[in-house]
PyMOL commands that place a pseudoatom at each C-alpha (Angstrom):
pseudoatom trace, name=CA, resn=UNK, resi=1, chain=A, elem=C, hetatm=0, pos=[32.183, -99.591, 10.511]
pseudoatom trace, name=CA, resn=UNK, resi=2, chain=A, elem=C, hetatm=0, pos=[34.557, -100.094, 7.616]
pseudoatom trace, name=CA, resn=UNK, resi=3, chain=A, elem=C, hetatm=0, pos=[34.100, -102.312, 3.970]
pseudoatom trace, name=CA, resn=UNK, resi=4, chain=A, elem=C, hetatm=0, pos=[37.696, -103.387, 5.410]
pseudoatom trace, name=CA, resn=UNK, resi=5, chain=A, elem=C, hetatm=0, pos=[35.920, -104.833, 8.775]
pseudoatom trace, name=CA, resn=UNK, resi=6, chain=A, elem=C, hetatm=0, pos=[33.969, -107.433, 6.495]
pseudoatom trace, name=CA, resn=UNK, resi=7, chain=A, elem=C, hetatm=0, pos=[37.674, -108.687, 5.205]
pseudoatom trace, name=CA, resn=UNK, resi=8, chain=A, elem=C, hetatm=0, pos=[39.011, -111.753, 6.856]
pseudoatom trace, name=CA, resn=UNK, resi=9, chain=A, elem=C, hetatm=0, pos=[42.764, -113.433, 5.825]
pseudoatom trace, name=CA, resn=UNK, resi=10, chain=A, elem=C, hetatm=0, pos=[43.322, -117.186, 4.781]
pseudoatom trace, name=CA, resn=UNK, resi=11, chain=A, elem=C, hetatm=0, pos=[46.688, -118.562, 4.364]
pseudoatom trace, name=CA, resn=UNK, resi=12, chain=A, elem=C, hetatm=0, pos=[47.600, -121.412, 2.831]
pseudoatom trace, name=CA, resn=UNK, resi=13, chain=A, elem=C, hetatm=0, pos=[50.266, -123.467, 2.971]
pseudoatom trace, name=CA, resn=UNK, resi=14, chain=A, elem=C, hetatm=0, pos=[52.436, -126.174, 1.112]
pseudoatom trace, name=CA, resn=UNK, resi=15, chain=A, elem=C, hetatm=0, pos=[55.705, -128.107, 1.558]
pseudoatom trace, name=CA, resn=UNK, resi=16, chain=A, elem=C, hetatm=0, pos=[57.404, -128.758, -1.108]
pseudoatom trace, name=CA, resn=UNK, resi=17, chain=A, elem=C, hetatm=0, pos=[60.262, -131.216, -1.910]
pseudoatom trace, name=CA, resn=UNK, resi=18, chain=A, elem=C, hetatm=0, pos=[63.326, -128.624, -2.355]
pseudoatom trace, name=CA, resn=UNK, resi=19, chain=A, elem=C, hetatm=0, pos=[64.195, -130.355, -5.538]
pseudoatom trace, name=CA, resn=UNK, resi=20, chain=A, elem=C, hetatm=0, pos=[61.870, -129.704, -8.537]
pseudoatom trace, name=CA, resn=UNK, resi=21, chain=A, elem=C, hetatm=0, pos=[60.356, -133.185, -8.294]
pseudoatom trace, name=CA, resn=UNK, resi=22, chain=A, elem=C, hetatm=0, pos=[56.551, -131.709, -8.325]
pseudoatom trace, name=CA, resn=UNK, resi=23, chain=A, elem=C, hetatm=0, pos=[55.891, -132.786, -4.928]
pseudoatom trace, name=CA, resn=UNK, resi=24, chain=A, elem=C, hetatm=0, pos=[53.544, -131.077, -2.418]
pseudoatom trace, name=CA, resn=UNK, resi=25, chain=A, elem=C, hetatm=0, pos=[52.000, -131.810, 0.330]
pseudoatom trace, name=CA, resn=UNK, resi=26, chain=A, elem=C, hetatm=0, pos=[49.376, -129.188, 0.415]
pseudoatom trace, name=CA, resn=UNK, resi=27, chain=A, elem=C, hetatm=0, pos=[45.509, -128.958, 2.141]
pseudoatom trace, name=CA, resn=UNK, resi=28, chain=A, elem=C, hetatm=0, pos=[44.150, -132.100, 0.220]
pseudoatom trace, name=CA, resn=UNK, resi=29, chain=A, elem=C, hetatm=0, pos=[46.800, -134.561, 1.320]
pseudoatom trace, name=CA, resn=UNK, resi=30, chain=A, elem=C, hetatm=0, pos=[47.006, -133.266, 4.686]
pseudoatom trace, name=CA, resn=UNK, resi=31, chain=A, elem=C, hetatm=0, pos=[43.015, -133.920, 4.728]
pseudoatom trace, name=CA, resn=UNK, resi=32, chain=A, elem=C, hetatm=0, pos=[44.016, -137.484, 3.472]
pseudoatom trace, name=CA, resn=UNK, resi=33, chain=A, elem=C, hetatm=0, pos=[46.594, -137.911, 6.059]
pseudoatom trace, name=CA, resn=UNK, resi=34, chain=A, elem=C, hetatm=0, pos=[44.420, -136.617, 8.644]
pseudoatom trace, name=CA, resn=UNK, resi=35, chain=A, elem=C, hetatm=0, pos=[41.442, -139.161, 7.773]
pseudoatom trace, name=CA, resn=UNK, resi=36, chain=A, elem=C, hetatm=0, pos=[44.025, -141.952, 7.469]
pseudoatom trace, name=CA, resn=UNK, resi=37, chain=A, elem=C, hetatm=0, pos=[44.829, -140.809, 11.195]
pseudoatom trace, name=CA, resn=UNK, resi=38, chain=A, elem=C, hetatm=0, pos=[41.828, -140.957, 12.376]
pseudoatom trace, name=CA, resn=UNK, resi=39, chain=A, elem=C, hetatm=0, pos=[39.855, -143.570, 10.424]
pseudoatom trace, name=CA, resn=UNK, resi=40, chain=A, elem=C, hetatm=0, pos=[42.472, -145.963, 10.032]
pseudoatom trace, name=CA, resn=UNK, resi=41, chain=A, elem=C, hetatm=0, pos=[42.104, -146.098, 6.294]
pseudoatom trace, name=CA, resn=UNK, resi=42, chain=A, elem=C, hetatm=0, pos=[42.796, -144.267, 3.592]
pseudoatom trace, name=CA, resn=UNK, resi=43, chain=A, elem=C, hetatm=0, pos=[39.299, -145.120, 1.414]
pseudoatom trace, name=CA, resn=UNK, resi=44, chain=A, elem=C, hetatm=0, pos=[37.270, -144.132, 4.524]
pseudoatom trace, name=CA, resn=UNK, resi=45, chain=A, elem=C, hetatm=0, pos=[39.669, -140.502, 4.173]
pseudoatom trace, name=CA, resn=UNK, resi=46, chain=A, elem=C, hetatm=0, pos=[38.854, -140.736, 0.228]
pseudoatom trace, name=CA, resn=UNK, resi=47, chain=A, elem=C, hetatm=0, pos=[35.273, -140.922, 1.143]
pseudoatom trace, name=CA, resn=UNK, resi=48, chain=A, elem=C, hetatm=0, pos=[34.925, -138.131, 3.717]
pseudoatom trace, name=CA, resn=UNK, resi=49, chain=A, elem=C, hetatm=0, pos=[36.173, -136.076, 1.543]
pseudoatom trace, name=CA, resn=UNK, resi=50, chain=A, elem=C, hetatm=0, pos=[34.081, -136.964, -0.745]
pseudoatom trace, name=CA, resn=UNK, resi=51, chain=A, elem=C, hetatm=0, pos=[37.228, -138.150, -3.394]
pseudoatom trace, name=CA, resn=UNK, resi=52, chain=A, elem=C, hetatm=0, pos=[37.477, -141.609, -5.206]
pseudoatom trace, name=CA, resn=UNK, resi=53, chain=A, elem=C, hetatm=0, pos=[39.823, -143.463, -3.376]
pseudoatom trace, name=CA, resn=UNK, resi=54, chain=A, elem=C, hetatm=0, pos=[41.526, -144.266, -6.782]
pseudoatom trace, name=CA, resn=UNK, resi=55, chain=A, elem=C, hetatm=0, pos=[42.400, -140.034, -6.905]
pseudoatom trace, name=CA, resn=UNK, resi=56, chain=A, elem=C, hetatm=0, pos=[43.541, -139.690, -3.174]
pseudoatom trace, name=CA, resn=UNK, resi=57, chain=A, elem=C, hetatm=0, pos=[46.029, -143.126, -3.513]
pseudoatom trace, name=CA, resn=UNK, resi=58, chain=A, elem=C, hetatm=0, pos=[47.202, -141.367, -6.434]
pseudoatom trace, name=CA, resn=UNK, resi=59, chain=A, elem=C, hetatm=0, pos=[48.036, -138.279, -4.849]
pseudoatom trace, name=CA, resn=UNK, resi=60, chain=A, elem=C, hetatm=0, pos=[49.540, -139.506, -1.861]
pseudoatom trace, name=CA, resn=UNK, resi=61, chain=A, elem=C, hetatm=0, pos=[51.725, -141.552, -3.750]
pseudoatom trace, name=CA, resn=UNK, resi=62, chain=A, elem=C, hetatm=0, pos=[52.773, -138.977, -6.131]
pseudoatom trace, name=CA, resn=UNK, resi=63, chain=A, elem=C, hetatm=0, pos=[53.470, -137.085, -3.007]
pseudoatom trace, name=CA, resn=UNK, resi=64, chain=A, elem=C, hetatm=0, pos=[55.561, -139.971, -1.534]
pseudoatom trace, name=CA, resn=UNK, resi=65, chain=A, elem=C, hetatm=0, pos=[57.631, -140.723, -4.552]
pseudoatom trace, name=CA, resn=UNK, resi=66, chain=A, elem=C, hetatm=0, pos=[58.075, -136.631, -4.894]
pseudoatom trace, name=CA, resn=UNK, resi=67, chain=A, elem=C, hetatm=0, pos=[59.368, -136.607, -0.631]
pseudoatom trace, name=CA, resn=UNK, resi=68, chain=A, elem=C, hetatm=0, pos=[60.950, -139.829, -1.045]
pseudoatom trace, name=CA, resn=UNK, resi=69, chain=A, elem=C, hetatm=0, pos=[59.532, -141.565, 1.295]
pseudoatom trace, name=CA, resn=UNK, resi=70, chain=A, elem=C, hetatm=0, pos=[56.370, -142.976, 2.162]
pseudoatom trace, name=CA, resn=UNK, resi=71, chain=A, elem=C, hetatm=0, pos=[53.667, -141.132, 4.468]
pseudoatom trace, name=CA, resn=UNK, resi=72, chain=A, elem=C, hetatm=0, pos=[51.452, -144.099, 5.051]
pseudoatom trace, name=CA, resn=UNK, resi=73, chain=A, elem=C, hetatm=0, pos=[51.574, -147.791, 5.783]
pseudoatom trace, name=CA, resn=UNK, resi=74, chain=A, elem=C, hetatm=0, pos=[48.829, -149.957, 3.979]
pseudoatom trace, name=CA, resn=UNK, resi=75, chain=A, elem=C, hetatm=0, pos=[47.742, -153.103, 5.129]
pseudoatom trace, name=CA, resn=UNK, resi=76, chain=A, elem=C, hetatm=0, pos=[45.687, -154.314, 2.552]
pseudoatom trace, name=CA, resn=UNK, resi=77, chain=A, elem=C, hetatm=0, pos=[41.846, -154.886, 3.474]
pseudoatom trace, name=CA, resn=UNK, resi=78, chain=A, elem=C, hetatm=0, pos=[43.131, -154.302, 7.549]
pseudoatom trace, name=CA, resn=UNK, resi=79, chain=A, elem=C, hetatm=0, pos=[43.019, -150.159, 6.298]
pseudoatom trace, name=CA, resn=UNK, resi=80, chain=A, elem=C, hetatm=0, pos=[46.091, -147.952, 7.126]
pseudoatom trace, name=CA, resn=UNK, resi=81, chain=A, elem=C, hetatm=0, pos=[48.552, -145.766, 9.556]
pseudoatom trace, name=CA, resn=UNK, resi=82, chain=A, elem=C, hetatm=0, pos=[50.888, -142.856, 8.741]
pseudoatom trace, name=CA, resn=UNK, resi=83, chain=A, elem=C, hetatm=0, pos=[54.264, -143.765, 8.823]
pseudoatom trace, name=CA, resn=UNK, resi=84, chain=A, elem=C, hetatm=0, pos=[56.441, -142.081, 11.662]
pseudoatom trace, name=CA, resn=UNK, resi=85, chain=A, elem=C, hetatm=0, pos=[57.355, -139.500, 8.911]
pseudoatom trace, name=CA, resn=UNK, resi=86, chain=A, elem=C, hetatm=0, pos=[53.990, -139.101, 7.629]
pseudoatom trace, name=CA, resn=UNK, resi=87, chain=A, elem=C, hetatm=0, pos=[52.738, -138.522, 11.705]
pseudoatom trace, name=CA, resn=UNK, resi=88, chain=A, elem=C, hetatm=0, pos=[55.915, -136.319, 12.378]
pseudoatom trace, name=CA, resn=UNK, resi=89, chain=A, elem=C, hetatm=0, pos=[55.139, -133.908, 8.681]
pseudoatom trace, name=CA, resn=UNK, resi=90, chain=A, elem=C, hetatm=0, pos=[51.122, -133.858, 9.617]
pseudoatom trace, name=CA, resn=UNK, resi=91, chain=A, elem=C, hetatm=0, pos=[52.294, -132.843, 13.320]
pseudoatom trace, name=CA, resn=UNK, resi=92, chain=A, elem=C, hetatm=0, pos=[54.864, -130.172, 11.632]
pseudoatom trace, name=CA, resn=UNK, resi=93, chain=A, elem=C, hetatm=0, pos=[51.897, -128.903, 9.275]
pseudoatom trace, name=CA, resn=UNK, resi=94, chain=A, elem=C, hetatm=0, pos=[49.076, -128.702, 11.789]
pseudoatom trace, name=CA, resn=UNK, resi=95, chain=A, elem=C, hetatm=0, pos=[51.298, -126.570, 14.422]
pseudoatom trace, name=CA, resn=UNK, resi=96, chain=A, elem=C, hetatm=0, pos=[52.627, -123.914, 11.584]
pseudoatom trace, name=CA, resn=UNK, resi=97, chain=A, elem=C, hetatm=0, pos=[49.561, -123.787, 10.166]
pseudoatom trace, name=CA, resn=UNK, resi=98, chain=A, elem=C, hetatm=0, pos=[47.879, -122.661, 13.415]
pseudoatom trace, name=CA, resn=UNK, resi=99, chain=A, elem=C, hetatm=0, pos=[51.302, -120.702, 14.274]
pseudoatom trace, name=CA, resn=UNK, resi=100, chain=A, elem=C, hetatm=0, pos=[51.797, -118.784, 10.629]
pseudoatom trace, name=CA, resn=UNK, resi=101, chain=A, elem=C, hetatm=0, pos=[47.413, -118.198, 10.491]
pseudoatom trace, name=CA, resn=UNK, resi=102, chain=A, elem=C, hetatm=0, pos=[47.029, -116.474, 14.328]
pseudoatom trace, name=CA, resn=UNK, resi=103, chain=A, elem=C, hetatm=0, pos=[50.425, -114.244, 13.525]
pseudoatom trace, name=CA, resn=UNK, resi=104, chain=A, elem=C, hetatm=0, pos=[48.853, -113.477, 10.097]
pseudoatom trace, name=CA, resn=UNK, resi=105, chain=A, elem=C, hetatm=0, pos=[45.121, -112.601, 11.112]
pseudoatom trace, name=CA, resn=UNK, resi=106, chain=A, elem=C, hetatm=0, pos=[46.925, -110.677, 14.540]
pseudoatom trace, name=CA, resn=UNK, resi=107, chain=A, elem=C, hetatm=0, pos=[48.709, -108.919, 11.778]
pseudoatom trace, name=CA, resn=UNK, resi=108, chain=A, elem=C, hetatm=0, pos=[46.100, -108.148, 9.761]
pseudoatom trace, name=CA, resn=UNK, resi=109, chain=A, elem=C, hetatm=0, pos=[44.079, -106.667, 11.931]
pseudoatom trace, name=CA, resn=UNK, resi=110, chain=A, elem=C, hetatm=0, pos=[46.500, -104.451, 13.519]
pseudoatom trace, name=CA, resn=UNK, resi=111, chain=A, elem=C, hetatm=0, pos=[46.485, -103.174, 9.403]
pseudoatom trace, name=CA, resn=UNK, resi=112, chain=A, elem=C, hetatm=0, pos=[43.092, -103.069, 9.222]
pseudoatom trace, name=CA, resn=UNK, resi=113, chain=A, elem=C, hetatm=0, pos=[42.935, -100.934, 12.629]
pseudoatom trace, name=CA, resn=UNK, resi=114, chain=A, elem=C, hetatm=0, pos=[45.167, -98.620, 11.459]
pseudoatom trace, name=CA, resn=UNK, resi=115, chain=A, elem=C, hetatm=0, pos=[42.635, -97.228, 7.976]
pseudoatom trace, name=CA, resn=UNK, resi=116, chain=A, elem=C, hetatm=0, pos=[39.421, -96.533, 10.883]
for i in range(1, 116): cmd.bond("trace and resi %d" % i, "trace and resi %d" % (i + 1))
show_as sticks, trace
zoom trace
């Protein structure tokens, strides 16, 4: 058995707003978009994640005003839902996430195979 053997592959991913704006919608927002998803609120996102709710408002909207447009509706004390773009990006994240990592680590073992 190979040192190489105990080496495993992590990508990571971002979107970025193709105009310098600073905008990216990277692991931690998709986390926040993902709680917001399934909680129904962003705070109860902030706080599985362990994150002041303050920071992760903050960040989304950075990332909103960055994109343009906004990734979640918020209703106050009633909590909050993505917005049909915020759904449709966090649907378009999750899939080429999954797509780009199983091509990756397929790859990378194929590389790895090759130095036994």
């Amino acid at each position: 058995m190979s040192k190489m053997d105990e080496l495993a592959l992590s990508v990571k991913m971002t979107i970025i707003a193709k105009e310098d704006k600073g905008a990216t919608l990277g692991k931690g927002v998709i986390a926040l978009l993902e709680g917001v998803r399934d909680e129904g609120s962003l705070n109860k996102a902030a706080k599985g994640l362990k994150m002041a709710y303050s920071k992760a408002w903050r960040i989304v909207k950075e990332t909103e005003e960055g994109f343009g447009f906004l990734l979640i509706d918020r209703d106050g004390a009633r909590g909050s839902t993505l917005t049909a773009e915020g759904k449709r990006l966090l649907e378009i994240y999750e899939e080429l996430e999954r797509e780009v990592a199983e091509y990756a680590n397929k790859r990378f073992a194929e590389e790895v195979a090759k130095i036994d």
